[in-house]
C-alpha positions as CSV (number, residue, x, y, z in Angstrom):
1,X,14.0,11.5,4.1
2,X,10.6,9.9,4.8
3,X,9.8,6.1,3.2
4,X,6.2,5.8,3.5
5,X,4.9,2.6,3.8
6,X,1.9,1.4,2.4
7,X,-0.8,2.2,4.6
8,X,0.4,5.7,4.6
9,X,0.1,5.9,0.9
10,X,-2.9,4.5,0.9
11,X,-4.4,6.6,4.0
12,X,-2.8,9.7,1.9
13,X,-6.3,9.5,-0.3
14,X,-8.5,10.1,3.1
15,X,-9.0,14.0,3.0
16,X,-8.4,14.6,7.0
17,X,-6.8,11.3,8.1
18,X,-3.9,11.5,10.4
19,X,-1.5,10.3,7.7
20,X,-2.6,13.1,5.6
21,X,-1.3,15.9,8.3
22,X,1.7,14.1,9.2
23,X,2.3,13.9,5.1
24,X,1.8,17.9,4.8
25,X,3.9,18.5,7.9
26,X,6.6,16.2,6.7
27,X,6.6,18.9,2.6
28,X,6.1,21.8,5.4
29,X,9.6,21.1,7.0
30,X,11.2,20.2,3.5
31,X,11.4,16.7,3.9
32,X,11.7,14.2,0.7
33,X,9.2,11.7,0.8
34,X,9.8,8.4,-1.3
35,X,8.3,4.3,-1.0
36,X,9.5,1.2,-1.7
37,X,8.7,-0.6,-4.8
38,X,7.2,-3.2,-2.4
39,X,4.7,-0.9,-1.0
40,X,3.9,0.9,-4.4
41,X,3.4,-2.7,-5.6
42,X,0.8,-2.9,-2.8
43,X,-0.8,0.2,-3.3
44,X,-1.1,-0.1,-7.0
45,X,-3.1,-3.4,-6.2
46,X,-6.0,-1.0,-5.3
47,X,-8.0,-0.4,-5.9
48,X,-7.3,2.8,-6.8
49,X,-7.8,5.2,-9.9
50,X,-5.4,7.0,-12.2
51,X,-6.3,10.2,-10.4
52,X,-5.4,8.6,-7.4
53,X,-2.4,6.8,-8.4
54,X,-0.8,10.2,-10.1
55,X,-1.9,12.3,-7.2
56,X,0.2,10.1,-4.5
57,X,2.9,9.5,-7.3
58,X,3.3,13.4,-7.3
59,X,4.2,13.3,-3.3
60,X,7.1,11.3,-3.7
61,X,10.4,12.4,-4.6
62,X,11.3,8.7,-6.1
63,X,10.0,4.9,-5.5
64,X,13.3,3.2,-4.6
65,X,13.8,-0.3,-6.6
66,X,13.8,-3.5,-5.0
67,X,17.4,-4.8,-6.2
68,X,20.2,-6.6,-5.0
69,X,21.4,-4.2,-2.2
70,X,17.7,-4.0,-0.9
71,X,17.6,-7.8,-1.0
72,X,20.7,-8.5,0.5
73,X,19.9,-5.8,3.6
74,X,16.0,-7.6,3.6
75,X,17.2,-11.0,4.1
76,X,20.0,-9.8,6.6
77,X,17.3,-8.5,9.1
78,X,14.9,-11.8,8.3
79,X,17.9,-13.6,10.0
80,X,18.7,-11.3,12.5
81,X,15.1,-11.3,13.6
82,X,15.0,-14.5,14.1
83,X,13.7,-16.0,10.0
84,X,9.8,-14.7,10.8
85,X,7.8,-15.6,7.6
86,X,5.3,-13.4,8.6
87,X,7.4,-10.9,8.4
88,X,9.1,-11.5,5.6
89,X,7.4,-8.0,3.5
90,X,8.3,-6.0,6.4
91,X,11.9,-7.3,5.9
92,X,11.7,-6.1,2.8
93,X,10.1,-2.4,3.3
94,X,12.4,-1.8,6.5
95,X,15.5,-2.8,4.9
96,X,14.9,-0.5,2.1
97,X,14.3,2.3,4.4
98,X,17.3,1.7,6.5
99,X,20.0,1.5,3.3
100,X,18.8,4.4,2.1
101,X,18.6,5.9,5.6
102,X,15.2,6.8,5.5
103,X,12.7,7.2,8.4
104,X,10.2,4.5,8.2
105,X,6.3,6.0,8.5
106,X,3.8,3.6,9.0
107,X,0.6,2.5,11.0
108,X,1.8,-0.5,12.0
109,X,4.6,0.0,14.1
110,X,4.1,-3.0,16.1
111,X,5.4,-5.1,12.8
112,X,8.2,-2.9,12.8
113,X,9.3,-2.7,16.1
114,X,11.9,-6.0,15.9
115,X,13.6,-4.0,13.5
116,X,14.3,-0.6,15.4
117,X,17.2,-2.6,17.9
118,X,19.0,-3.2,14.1
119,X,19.0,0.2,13.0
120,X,15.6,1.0,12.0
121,X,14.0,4.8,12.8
122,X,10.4,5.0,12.5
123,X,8.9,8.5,11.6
């Protein structure tokens, strides 16, 4: 399973882009695709169009809620990296994608990179 994060939905809308391929590779090889609620909360804040919106919505297998098992595993890596407000979303989008043990796609791996020594895989 693939949890895209929000740049990746949002670069899924750019006919060509790089996320695009890796998107059509990822259906190719039979992979379920799915977000956060945090990053469809993001990319829901546009802008985008109802065409857009239903044509990304159709790529993912589900959005996974934000609930009290995501929480608990967000805040457990904001301690264990350390309590970084600035990173405090990422906490959030990575710690849904490792309980659900989900690759993690995104274009900023840099922000993600404290997370990968606490179990995180990045797509």
């Amino acid at each position: 399973m693939i949890c895209l994060d929000t740049n990746y939905l949002i670069r899924s809308l750019v006919q060509g882009s790089h996320e695009v391929g890796e998107i059509l590779a990822w259906v190719d090889q039979g992979q379920l695709l799915t977000t956060s609620a945090i990053c469809w909360y993001e990319f829901l804040g546009g802008p985008v169009s109802s065409n857009q919106t239903e044509g990304v919505r159709s790529l993912l297998h589900q959005i996974i809620p934000f609930t009290e098992n995501e929480s608990a595993e967000a805040a457990r890596l904001f301690h264990l990296i350390g309590r970084s407000r600035k990173l405090r979303v990422d906490c959030m989008i990575a710690g849904t994608a490792l309980l659900h043990e989900a690759h993690l796609a995104t274009a900023n791996r840099k922000d993600f990179t404290p997370f990968l020594t606490h179990g995180l895989k990045l797509a």
